[in-house]
N, C-alpha and C positions, 0 to 999 in steps of 0.2 A: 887584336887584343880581345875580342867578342867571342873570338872564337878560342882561343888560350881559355876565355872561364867558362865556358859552354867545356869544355873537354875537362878542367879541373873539376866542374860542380859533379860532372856523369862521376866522373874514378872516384870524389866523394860519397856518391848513392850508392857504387857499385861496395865499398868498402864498409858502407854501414849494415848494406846488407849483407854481406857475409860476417862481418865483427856478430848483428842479432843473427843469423842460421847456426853461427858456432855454439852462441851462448842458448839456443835452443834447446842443440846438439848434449853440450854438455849439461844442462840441468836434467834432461831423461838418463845421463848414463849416471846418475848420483844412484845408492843406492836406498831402497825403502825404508825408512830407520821409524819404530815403532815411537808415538805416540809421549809426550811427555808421562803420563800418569801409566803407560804400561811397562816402562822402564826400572818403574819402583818396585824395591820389593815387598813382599806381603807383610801384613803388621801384624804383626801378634802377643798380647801381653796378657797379662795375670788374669782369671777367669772374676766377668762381674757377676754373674749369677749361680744359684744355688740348683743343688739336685732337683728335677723336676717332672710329676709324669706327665706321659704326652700319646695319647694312642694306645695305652696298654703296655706301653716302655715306659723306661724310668731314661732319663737323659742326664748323663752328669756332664756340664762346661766342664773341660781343661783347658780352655784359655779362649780369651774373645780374640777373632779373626776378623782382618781386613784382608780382600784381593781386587784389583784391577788388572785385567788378564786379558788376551785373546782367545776365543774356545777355538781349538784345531781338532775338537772329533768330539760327538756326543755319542748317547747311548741310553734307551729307554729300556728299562725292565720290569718285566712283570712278575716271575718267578723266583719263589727264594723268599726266608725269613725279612731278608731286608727291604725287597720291596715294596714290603706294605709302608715305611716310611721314606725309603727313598727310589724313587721313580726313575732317576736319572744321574746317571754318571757324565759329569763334562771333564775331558781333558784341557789343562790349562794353559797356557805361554806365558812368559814375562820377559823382559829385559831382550835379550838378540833372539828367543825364541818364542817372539809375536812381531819379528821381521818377515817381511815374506819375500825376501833374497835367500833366508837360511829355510825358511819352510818349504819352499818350491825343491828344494835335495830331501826332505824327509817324510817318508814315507811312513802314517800314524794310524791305527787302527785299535778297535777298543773289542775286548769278548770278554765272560764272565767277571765282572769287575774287574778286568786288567788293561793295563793298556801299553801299548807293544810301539816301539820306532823302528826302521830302520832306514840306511842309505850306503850308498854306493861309497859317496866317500865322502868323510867328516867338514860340513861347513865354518861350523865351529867345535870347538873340543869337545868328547864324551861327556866330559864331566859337568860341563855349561848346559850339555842337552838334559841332564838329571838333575840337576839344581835348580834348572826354569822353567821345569814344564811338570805337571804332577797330574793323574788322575784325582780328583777329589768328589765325594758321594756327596751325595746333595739332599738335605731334608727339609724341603719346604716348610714354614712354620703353621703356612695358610692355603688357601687351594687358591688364592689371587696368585703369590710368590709359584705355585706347582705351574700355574698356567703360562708366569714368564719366565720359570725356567725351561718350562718342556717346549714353548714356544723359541727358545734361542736357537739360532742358528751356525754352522762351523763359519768364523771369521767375523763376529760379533764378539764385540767389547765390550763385556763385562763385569760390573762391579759389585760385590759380594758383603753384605756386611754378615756376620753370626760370630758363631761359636765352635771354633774344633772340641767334640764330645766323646762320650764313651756311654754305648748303649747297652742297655739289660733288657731281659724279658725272660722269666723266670731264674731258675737256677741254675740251667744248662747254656742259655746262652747272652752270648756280649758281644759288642764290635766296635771295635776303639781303631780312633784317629790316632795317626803320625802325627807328631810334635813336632819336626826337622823336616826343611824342603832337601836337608845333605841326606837322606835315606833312600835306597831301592829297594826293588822287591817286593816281597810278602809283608805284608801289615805298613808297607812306608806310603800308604794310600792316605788324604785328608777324609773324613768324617766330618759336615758341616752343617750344624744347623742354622738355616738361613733362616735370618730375621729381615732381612733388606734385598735387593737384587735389583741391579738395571741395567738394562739395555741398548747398546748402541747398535743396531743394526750395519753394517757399512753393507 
């Protein structure tokens, strides 16, 4: 009889441990799913603030902006009208594109304020990769705000409070923010003046 549960108790350890090696198993092949707060989409409503200068520009709100985002490619500039207030372009992720199951297929690089994807073969649809990811220009309101933005790093989680604007400086020129994350191309870039920014380092 001693030995009947001496052999039952072993094929019990033997079965517990393989039941935990499975469930090991299967919790590493889940895949990486983003972040409660970067699933959300950006907010954005009616502008609180009035025209205002700032640097030698005049800054008009077109609507106050929220983002919580993963940054998947920065970019400092020095050259160019805009750089004297904006320093740094961050590309943005949200929702299935600040997963890093669909990031690890695309291929994201940024040049004169543009920013370029491409991959082999779609993780998720075109159309999800243009709706959740956007270059957006970034205008520090303060050199505190310039030092944590140009201090983020790609795959840091950050959250953005301002305003999408539309900038003047003289009479020849302006450069206005996209209103729609549904736009590409030429001019479908955000224009942000940050009032707020934080950083989650991962």
């Amino acid at each position: 009889m001693g030995g009947l549960k001496t052999i039952l108790k072993m094929a019990f350890i033997v079965l517990l441990a393989f039941l935990l090696l499975r469930s090991c198993e299967n919790r590493k092949s889940y895949p990486t799913q983003p972040s409660q707060a970067i699933q959300l989409e950006p907010i954005q409503k009616s502008p609180s603030k009035k025209t205002f200068a700032f640097k030698g520009y005049t800054i008009t709100p077109l609507a106050d902006f929220e983002i919580t985002a993963k940054i998947l490619s920065r970019e400092k500039y020095y050259l160019g009208e805009e750089s004297d207030i904006s320093p740094i372009d961050l590309v943005l992720g949200w929702g299935r594109m600040a997963d890093d199951n669909v990031l690890k297929t695309i291929s994201i690089s940024q040049s004169n304020r543009w920013y370029y994807w491409e991959t082999k073969e779609l993780p998720i649809p075109q159309r999800e990769i243009e709706t959740h990811s956007a270059n957006m220009h970034m205008i520090p309101q303060d050199d505190r705000l310039k030092s944590v933005l140009l201090n983020a790093k790609k795959g840091d989680i950050v959250n953005i409070k301002g305003a999408l604007v539309r900038v003047d400086k003289g009479d020849n020129w302006h450069w206005q923010s996209s209103l729609s994350r549904d736009d590409t191309g030429d001019g479908a870039c955000e224009v942000i003046f940050v009032e707020s920014a934080n950083i989650e380092h991962l």
